[in-house]
VEXMAR-85754 format. One record per residue (C-alpha): residue number from 1; residue in three letters; x negated, y, z. Coordinates in Angstrom, 3 decimals, padded with zeros to 6 digits, always signed. Layout:
# residues N
ATOM   num   residu       east      north         up
ATOM   NUM      ALA          X          Y          Z
...
This chain:
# residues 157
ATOM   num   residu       east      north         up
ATOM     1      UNK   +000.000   +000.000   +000.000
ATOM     2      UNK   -001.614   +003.791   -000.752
ATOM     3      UNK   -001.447   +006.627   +001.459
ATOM     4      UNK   -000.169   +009.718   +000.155
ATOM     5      UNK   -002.747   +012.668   +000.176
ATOM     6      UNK   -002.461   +016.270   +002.334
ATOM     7      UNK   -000.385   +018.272   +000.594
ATOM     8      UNK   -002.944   +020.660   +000.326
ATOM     9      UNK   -005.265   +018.062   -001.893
ATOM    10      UNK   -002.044   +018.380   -004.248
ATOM    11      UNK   -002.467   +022.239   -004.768
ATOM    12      UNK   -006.182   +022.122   -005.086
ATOM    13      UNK   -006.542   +019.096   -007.240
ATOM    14      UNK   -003.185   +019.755   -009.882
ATOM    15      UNK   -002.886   +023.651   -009.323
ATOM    16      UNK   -004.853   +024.726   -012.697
ATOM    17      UNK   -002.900   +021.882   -014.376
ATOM    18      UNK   +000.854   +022.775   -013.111
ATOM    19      UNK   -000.238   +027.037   -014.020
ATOM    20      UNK   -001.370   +025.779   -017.362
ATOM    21      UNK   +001.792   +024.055   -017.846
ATOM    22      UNK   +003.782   +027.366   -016.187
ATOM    23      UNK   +001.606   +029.860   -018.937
ATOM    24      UNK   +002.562   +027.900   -021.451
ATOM    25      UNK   +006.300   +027.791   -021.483
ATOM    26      UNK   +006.765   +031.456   -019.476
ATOM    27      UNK   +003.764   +033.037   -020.589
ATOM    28      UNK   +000.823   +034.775   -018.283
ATOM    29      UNK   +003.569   +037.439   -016.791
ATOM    30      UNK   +006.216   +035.116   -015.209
ATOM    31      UNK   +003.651   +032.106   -014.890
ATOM    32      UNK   +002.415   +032.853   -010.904
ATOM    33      UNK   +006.161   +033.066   -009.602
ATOM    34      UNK   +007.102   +029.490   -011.216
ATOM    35      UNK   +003.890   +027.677   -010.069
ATOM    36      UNK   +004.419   +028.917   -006.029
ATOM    37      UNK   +008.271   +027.885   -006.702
ATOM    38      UNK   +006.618   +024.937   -008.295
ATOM    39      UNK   +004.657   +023.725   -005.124
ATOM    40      UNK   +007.918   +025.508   -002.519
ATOM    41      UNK   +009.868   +023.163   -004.187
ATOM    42      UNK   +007.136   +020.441   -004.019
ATOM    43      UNK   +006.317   +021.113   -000.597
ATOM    44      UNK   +009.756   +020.477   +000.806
ATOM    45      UNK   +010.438   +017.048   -001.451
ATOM    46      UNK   +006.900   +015.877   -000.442
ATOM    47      UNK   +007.583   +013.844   +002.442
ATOM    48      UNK   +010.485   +011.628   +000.120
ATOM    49      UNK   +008.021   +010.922   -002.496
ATOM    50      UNK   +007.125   +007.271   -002.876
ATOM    51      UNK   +003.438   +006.688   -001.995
ATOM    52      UNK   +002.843   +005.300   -005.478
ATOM    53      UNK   +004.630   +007.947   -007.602
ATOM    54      UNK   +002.744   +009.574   -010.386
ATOM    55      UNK   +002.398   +013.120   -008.683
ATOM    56      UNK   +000.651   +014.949   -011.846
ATOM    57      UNK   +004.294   +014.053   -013.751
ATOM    58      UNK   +006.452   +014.412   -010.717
ATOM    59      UNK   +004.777   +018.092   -010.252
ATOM    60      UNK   +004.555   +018.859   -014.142
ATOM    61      UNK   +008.301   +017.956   -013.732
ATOM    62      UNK   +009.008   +020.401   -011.179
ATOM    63      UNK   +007.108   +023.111   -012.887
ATOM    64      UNK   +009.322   +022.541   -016.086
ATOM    65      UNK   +012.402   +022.942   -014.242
ATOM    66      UNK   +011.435   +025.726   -012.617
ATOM    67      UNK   +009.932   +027.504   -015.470
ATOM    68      UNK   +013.121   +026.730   -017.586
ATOM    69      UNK   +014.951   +028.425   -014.811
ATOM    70      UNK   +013.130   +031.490   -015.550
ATOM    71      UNK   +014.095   +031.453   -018.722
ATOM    72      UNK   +017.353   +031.170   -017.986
ATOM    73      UNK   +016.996   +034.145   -016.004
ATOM    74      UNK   +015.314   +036.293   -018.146
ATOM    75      UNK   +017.873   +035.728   -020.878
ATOM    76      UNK   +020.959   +036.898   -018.718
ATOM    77      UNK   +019.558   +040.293   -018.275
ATOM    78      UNK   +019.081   +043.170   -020.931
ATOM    79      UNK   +015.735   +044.055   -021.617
ATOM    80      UNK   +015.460   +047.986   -022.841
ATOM    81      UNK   +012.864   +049.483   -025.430
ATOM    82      UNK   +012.239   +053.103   -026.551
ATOM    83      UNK   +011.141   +051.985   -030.194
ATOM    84      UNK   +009.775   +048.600   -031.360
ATOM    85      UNK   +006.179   +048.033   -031.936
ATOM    86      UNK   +004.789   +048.724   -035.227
ATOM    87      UNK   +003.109   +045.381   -036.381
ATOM    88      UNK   -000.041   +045.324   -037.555
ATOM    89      UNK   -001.035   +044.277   -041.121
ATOM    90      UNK   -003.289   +041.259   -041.785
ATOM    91      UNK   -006.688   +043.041   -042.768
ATOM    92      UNK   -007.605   +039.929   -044.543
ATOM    93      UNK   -010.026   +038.929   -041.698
ATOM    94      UNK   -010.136   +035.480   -039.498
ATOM    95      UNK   -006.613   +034.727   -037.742
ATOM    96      UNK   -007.183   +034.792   -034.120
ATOM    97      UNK   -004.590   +032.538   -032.830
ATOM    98      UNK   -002.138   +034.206   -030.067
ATOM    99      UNK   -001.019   +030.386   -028.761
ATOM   100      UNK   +001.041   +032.123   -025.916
ATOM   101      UNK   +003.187   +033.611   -029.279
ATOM   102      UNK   +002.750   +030.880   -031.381
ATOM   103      UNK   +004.614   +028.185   -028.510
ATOM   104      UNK   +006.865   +031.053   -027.968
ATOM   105      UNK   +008.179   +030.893   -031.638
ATOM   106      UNK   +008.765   +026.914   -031.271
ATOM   107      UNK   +012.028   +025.506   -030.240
ATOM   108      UNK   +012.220   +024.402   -026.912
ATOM   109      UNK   +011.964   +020.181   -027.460
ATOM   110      UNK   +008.602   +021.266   -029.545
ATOM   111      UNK   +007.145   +023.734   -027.430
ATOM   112      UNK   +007.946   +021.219   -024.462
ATOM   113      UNK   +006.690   +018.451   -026.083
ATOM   114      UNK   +003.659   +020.716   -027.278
ATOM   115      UNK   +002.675   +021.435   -024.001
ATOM   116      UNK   +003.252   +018.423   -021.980
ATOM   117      UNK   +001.501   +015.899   -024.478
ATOM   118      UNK   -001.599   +017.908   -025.866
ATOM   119      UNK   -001.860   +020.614   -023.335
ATOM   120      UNK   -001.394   +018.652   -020.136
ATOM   121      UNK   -002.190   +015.313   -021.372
ATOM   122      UNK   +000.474   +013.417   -020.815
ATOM   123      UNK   +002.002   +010.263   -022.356
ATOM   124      UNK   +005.025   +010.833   -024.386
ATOM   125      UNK   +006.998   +008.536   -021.867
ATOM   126      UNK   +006.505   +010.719   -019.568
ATOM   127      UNK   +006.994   +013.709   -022.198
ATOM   128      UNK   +010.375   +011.910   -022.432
ATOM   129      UNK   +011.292   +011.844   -018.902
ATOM   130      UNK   +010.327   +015.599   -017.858
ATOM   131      UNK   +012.542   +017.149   -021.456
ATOM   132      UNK   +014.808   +013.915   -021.744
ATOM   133      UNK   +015.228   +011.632   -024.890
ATOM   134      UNK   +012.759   +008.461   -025.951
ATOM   135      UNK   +008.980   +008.332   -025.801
ATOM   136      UNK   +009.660   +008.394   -029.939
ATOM   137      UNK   +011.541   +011.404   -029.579
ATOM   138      UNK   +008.919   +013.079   -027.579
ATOM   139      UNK   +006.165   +012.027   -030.399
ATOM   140      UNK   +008.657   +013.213   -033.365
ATOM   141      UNK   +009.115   +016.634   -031.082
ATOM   142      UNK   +005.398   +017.017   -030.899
ATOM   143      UNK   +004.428   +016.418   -034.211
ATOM   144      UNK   +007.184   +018.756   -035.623
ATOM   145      UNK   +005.945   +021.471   -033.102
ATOM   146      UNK   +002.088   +020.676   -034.411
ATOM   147      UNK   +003.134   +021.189   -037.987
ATOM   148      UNK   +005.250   +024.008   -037.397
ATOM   149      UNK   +002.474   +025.707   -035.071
ATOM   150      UNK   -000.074   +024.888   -038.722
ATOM   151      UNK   +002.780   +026.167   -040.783
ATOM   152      UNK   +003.702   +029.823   -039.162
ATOM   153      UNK   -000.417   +031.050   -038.055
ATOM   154      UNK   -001.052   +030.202   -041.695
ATOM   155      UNK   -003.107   +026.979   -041.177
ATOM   156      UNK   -001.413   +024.781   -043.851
ATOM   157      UNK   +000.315   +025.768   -046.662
């Protein structure tokens, strides 16, 4: 039988991973608040988790909740702008890849998928279980978010 770690070994050994993962679907602004509900959350459901759970997928889980509840949030209240940005033009120079944009742009399955499987590092069954579906369905999501991330910064034609 294994002995569950101090819950402070958690923070300090999958902290980096679970604000990765928070960065990625909320972007740098929005990412701090999710991953300290992330490990709240974690904190008080700690003590119920099974000695031999997976706690890199159970916390990745956590974060994605709580970083789609953020989203939910920001989408319920107005945003107000003076004038849009102008856009600058491509000066014909190297792309520098804004990835925070570019998963922005994806749909949510993708960016998840994205994120959770070449980001993170984690199987697509357990892609599956964190955005719901099959382990196939998290590896079609992924490569339809890789080929749509090629398509739209101009990698592939």
């Amino acid at each position: 039988m294994s002995v569950k770690q101090p819950f402070e070994q958690l923070v300090t050994e999958h902290g980096p991973t679970i604000l990765r993962v928070c960065r990625a679907v909320l972007g740098p602004i929005d990412a701090d608040d999710a991953w300290a509900d992330t490990f709240l959350a974690a904190l008080q459901a700690y003590p119920r988790l099974p000695a031999e759970a997976n706690v890199e997928a159970w916390l990745v889980t956590i974060a994605h909740r709580k970083s789609i509840d953020v989203l939910r949030r920001a989408a319920r209240r107005a945003t107000p702008v003076a004038d849009p940005p102008a856009v600058a033009g491509d000066a014909g120079g190297p792309r520098d890849l804004d990835l925070e944009r570019a998963l922005a742009a994806l749909p949510d399955k993708q960016r998840f998928a994205v994120v959770y499987h070449y980001l993170i590092g984690l199987p697509y069954a357990e892609v599956a279980e964190i955005v719901g579906g099959t382990a196939a369905a998290a590896r079609r999501a992924a490569a339809d978010g890789i080929a749509n991330l090629r398509r739209n910064e101009g990698l592939i034609q």
